[in-house]
C-alpha positions as CSV (number, residue, x, y, z in Angstrom):
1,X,0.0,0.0,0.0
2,X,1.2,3.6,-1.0
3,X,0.8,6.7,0.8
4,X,-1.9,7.9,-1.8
5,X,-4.0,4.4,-1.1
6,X,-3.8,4.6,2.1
7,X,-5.5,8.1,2.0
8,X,-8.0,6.8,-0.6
9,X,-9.1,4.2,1.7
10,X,-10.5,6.3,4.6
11,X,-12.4,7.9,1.4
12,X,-13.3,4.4,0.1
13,X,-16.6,4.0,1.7
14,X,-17.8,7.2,2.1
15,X,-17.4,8.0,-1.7
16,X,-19.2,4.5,-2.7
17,X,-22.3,5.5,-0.3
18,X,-22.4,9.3,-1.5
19,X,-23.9,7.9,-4.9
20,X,-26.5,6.5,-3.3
21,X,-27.7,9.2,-0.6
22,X,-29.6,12.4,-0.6
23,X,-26.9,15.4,-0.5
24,X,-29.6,17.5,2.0
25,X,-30.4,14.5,4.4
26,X,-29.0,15.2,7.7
27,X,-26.5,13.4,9.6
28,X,-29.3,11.9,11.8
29,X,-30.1,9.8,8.5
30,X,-26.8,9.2,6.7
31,X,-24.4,8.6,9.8
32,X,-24.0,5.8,11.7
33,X,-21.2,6.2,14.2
34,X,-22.4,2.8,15.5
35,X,-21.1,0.5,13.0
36,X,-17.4,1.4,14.4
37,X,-18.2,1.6,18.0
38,X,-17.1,-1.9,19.1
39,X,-13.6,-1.3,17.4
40,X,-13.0,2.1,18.8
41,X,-14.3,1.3,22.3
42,X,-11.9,-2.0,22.6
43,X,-8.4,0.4,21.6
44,X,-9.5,3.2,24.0
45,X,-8.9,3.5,27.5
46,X,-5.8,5.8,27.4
47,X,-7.1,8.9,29.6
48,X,-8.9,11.6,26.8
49,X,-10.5,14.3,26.3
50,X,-13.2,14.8,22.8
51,X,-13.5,18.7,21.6
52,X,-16.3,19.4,19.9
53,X,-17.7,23.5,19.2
54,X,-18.7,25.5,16.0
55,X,-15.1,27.1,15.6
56,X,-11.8,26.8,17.4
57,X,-11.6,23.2,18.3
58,X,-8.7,22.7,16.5
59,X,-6.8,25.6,18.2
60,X,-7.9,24.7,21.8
61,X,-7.0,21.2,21.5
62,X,-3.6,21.8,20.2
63,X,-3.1,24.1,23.1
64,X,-4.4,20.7,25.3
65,X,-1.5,19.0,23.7
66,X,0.9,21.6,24.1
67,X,0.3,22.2,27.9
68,X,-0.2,18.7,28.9
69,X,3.1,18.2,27.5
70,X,5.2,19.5,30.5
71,X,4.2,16.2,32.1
72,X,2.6,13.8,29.9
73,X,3.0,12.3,26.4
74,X,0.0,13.8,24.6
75,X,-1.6,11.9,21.1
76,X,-3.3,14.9,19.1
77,X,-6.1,13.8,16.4
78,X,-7.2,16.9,14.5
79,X,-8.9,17.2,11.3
80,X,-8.8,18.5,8.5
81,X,-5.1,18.8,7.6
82,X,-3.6,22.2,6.7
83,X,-0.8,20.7,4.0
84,X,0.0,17.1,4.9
85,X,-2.9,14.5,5.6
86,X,-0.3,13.0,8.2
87,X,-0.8,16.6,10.1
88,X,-3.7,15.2,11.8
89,X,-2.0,12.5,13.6
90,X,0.7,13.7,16.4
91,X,2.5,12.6,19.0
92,X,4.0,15.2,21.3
93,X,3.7,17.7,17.8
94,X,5.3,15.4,15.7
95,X,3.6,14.0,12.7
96,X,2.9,10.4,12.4
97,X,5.3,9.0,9.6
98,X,4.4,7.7,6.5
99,X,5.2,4.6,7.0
100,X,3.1,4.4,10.2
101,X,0.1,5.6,8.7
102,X,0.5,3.3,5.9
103,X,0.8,0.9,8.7
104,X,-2.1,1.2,10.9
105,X,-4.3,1.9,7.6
106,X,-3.4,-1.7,7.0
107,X,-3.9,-2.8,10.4
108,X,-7.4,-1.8,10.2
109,X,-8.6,-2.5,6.7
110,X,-9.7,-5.8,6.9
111,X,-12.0,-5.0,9.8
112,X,-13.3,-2.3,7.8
113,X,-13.7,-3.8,4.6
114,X,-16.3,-6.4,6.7
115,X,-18.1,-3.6,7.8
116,X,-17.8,-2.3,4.7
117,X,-19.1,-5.8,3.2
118,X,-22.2,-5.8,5.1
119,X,-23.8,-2.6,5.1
120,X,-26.4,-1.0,1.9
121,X,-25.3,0.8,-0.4
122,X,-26.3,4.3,0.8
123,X,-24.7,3.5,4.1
124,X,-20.6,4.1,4.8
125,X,-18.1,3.5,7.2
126,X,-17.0,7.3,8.4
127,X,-14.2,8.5,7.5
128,X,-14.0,10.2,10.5
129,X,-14.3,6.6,12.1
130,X,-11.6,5.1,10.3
131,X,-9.3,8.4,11.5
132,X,-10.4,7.8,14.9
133,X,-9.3,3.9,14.6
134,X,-6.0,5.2,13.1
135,X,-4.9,7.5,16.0
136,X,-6.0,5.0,18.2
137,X,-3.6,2.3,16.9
138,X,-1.0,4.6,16.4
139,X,-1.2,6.2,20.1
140,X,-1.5,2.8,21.8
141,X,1.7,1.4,20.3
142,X,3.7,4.8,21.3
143,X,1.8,4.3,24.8
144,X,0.9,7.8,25.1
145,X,-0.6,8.9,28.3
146,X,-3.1,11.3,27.5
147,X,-5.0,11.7,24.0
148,X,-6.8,14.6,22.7
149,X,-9.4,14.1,19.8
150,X,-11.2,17.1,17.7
151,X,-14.8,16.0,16.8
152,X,-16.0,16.9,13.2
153,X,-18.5,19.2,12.8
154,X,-20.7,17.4,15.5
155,X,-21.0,14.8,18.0
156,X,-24.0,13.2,18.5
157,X,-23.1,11.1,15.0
158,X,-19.6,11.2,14.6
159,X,-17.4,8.2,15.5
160,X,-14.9,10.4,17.2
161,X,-17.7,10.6,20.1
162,X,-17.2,7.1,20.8
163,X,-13.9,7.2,22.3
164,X,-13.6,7.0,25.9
165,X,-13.4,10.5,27.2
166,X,-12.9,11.1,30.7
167,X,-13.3,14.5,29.6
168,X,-14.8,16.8,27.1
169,X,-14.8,20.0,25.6
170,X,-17.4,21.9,24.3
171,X,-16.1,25.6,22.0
172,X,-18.6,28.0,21.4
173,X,-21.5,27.0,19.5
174,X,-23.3,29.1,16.7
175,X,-25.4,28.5,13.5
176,X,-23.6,26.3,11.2
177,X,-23.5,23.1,9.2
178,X,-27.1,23.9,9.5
179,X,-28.0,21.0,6.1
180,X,-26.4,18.4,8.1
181,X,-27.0,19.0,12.2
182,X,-30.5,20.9,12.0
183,X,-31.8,24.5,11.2
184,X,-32.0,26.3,14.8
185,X,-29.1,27.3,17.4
186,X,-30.7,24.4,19.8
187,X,-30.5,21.5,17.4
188,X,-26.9,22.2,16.8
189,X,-26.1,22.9,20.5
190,X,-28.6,19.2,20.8
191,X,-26.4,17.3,18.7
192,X,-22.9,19.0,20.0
193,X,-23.8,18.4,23.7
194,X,-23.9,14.4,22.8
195,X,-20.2,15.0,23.6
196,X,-21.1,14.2,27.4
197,X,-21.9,10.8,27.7
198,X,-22.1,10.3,31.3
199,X,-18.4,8.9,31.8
200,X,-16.8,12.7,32.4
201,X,-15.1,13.6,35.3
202,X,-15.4,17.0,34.0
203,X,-17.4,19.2,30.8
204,X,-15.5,22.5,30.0
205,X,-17.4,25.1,28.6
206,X,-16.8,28.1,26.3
207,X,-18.9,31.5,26.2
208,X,-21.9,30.7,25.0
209,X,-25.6,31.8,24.3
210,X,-27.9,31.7,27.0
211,X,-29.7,29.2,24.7
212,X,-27.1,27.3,23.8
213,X,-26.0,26.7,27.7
214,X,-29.4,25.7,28.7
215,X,-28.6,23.0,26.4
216,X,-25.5,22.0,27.6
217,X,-26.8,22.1,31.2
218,X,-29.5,20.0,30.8
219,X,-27.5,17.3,28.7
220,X,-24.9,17.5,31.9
221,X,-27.7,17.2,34.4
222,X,-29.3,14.1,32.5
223,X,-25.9,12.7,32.9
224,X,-24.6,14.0,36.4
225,X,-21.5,15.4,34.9
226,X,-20.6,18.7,36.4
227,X,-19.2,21.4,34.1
228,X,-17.5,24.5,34.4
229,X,-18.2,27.7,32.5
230,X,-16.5,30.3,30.9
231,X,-16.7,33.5,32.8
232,X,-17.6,31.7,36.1
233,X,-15.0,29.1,36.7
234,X,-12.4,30.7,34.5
235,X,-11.8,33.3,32.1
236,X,-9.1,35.4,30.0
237,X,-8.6,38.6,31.1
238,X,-6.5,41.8,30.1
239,X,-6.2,40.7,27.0
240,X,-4.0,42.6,24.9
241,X,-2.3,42.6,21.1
242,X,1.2,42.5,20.8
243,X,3.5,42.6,17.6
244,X,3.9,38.8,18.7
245,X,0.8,37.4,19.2
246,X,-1.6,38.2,22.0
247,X,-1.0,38.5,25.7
248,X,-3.4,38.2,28.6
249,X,-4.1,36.3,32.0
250,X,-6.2,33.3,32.3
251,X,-8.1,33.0,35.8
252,X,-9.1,29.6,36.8
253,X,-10.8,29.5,40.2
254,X,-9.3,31.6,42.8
255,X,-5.9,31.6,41.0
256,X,-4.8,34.2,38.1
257,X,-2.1,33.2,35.8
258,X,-0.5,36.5,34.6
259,X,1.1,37.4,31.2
260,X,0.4,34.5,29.2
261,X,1.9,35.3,25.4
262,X,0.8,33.0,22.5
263,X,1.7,33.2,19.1
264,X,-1.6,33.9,17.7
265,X,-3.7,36.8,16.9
266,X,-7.4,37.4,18.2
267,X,-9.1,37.8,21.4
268,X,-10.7,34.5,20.5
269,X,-7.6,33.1,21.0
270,X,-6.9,34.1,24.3
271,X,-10.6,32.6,25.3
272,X,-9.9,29.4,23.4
273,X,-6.4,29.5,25.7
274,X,-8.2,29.5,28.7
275,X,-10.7,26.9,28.1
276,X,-7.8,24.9,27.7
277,X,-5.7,26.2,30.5
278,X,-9.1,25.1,32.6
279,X,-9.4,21.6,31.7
280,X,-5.5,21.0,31.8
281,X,-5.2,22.9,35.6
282,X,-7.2,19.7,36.7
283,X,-5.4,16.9,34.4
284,X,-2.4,17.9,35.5
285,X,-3.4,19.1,39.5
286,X,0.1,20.6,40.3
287,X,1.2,22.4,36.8
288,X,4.9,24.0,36.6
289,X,3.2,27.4,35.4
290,X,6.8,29.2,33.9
291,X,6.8,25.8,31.8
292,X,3.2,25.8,30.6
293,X,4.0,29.7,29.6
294,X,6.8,28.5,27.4
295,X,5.4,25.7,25.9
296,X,2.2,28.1,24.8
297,X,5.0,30.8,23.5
298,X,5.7,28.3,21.3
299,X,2.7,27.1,19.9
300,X,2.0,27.1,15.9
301,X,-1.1,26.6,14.4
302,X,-0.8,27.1,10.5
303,X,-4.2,29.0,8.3
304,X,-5.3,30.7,11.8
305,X,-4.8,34.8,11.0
306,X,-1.6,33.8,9.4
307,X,0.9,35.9,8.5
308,X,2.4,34.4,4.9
309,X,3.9,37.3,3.0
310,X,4.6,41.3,4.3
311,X,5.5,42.6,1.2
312,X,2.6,42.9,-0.1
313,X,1.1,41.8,3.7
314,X,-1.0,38.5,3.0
315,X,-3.3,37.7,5.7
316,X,-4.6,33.5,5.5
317,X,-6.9,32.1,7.9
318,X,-9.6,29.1,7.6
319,X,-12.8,31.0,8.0
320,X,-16.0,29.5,6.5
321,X,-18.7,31.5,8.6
322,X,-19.9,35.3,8.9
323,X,-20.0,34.3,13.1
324,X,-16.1,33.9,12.4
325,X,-15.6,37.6,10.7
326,X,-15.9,39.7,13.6
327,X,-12.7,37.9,14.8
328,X,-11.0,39.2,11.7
329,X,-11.9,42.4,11.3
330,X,-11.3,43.2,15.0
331,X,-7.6,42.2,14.4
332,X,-7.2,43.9,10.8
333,X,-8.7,46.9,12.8
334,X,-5.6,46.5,15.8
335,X,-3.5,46.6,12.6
336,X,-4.7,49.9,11.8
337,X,-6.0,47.9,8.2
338,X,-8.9,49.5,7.1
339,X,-9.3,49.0,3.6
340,X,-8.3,45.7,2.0
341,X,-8.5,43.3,-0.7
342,X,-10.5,39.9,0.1
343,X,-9.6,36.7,-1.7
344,X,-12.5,34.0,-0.5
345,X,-12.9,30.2,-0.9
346,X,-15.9,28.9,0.6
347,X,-17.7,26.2,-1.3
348,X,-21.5,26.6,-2.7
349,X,-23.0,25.0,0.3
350,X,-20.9,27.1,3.1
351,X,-21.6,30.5,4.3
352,X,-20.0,31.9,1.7
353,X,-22.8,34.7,1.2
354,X,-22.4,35.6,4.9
355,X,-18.6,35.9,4.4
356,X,-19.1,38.6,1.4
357,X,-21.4,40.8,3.8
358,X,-19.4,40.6,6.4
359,X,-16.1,41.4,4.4
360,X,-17.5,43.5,2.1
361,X,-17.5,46.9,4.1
362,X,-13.9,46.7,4.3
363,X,-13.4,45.5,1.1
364,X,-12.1,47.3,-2.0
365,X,-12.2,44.2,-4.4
366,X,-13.8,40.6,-3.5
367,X,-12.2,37.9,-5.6
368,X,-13.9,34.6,-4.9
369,X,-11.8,30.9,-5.9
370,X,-12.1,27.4,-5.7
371,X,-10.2,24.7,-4.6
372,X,-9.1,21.7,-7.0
373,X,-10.4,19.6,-4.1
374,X,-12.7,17.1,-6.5
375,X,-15.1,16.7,-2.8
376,X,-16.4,20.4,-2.6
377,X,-18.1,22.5,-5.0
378,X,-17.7,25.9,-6.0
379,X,-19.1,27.9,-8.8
380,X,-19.4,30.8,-10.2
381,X,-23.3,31.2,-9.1
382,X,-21.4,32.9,-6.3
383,X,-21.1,35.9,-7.7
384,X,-24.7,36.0,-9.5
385,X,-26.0,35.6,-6.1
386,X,-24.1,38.1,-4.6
387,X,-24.8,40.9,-7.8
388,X,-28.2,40.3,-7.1
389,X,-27.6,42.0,-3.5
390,X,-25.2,44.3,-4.9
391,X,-22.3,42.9,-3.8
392,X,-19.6,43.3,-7.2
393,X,-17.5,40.0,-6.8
394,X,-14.9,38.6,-9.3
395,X,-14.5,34.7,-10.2
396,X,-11.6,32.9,-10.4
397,X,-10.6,29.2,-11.2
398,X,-7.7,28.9,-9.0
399,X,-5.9,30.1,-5.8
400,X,-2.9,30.7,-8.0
401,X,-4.9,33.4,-10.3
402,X,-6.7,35.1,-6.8
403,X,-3.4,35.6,-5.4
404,X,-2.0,37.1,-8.4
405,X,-5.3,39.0,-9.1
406,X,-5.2,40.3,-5.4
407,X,-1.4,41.2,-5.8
408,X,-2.0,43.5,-8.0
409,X,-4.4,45.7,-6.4
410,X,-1.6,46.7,-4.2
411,X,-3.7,46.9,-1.1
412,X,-3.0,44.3,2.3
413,X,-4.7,40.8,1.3
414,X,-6.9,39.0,3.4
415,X,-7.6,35.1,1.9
416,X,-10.0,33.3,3.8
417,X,-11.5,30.0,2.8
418,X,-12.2,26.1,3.6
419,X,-9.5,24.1,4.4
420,X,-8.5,23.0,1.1
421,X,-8.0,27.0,-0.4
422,X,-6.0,27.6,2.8
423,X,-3.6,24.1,1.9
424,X,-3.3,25.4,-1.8
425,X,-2.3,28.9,-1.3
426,X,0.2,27.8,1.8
427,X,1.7,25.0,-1.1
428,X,1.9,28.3,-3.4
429,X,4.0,30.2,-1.2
């Protein structure tokens, strides 16, 4: 088995069973996070935590990883990948090899393949499943002693949910993925709250909605799981930009941890730090805190308000939603950037119209792309919709021809997109 087919093969069964299903059915009808269950419950038992949310749970559980690395040996499964498929698979922030993914793919493929076997048509095994089994194998022979798994874009039906968590995390929660989890705020919050399952020591919670925590507190009260909540159990404060990232404190309790610097930009940032900082404070019990500040200091997190070229200044980050903008445009306005050029990649069935209202009142020129990722769609609809609101937008076939398009307005560039438009334009530069 290659590289590439090993890839293709957590693909395999999704793509045979997309044929065959109804693109708008929602994941309560097309998932079945059951039909991996037995294998993922009988490799788990390492002490975990699952992070679920509508945005950030990528950045708060790489900051997991990173603090509970001053004491433990920390297995990281994020998704999706940034540049290398083998990005989603770490072991104290190193990549799994090639030759170990190509080795626990094969591992698992013939227990797949039976599932596979003897399922309809319009069913599959989940990708996301099939990840989950990966990381597991692959943690278990390192012997890790703490894992930390990002959910998809819910919980209730994603395989990722069915490793043993003796903790979970729950990011802010808004109005997205709204064809597959459901239409309102509180059948997305519904589906993300499956995260607690009743075997948590502990649920940490982001800011959130009134609506959304009632949610959430009723899930944990069906469950008796206690959680702890942004802004009452712990919380960022003086939060401040620097040239280097952000600065701020993070109070947990009764105990304020001062002048914590990460490399990232966004008072979003320094939130998702503290929800991590909260659940790691009781993992660890005793943590070194100058070591915790170091390891943060060093943190990198690739597509997330990415600096990837000054000259012109090129800003990149992996924002699909209009809830996500505000972060944006509150750090383009610390930057004293008030007029720029937006390149966006968001595929027909995203928020891409939300996106081009949000961006457009800072926006001299909208250039919208695609991605030659075969799986998501874009098309040049995009901009009919958006002329028909009065938004003027320009197409383009390729990252390469946006960024050379956007050079040449000679104004700062912001890209934002999916995923696969950030992976492109970082493999451009």
């Amino acid at each position: 088995m290659t590289r590439t087919e090993a890839e293709d093969f957590i693909y395999k069964s999704y793509l045979k069973a997309a044929k065959f299903q109804d693109y708008n059915q929602k994941d309560s009808e097309k998932r079945k996070p059951e039909l991996t269950k037995e294998l993922i419950r009988a490799k788990a038992g390492t002490p975990c935590t699952v992070v679920t949310g509508s945005k950030g749970k990528g950045s708060v559980a790489n900051m997991i990883s990173q603090i509970l690395q001053t004491k433990y040996k920390v297995g990281l499964m994020t998704s999706p990948h940034i540049s290398d498929f083998c990005e989603r698979f770490r072991i104290n922030g190193k990549n799994i090899s090639d030759d170990d993914f190509i080795k626990y793919i094969s591992l698992i493929q013939p227990n797949i393949e039976k599932i596979d076997s003897e399922i309809p048509e319009n069913i599959c095994v989940s990708p996301m499943g099939i990840q989950a089994l990966v990381g597991l194998e692959y943690f278990n022979s390192e012997q890790t002693d703490f894992n930390v798994f990002e959910c998809g874009k819910g919980a209730r039906f994603d395989d990722v949910n069915n490793v043993l968590h003796q903790y979970a995390v729950i990011n802010s929660i808004f109005l997205e993925h709204t064809r597959e989890l459901g239409s309102t705020l509180e059948a997305i919050a519904e589906d993300k709250a499956h995260v607690i399952t009743g075997e948590q020591k502990c649920v940490y919670v982001a800011e959130q909605t009134d609506t959304v925590l009632a949610v959430i507190q009723k899930r944990a009260e069906k469950y008796n799981v206690p959680i702890k909540v942004y802004g009452k159990d712990f919380s960022a404060r003086n939060v401040r930009f620097t040239n280097q990232g952000m600065c701020f404190d993070v109070h947990i309790n009764d105990q304020t941890y001062t002048d914590i610097m990460i490399p990232l930009l966004g008072v979003h940032q320094a939130k998702n730090c503290a929800l991590a900082m909260a659940l790691c404070s009781d993992v660890l019990g005793d943590f070194d805190f100058n070591t915790v500040k170091q390891k943060l200091s060093e943190l990198n997190w690739p597509g997330r308000m990415e600096v990837i070229s000054k000259e012109p200044l090129i800003i990149l980050d992996a924002c699909i939603n209009s809830a996500s903008c505000t972060n944006v445009k509150d750090i383009l306005k610390y930057l004293n950037i008030n007029k720029i050029t937006c390149v966006i990649g968001i595929p027909d069935d995203k928020d891409f119209a939300g996106v081009i209202r949000e961006m457009n009142e800072i926006s001299e020129n909208i250039i919208l792309t695609k991605s030659s990722n075969p799986h998501y769609v874009f098309t040049e609809n995009q901009c009919k919709k958006m002329s028909e609101e009065g938004i003027k937008t320009i197409w383009t076939n390729s990252v390469e021809d946006a960024i050379e398009k956007a050079k040449q307005t000679q104004l700062p560039v912001v890209i934002l997109g999916t995923t696969s438009v950030i992976s492109e334009v970082k493999l451009f530069y």
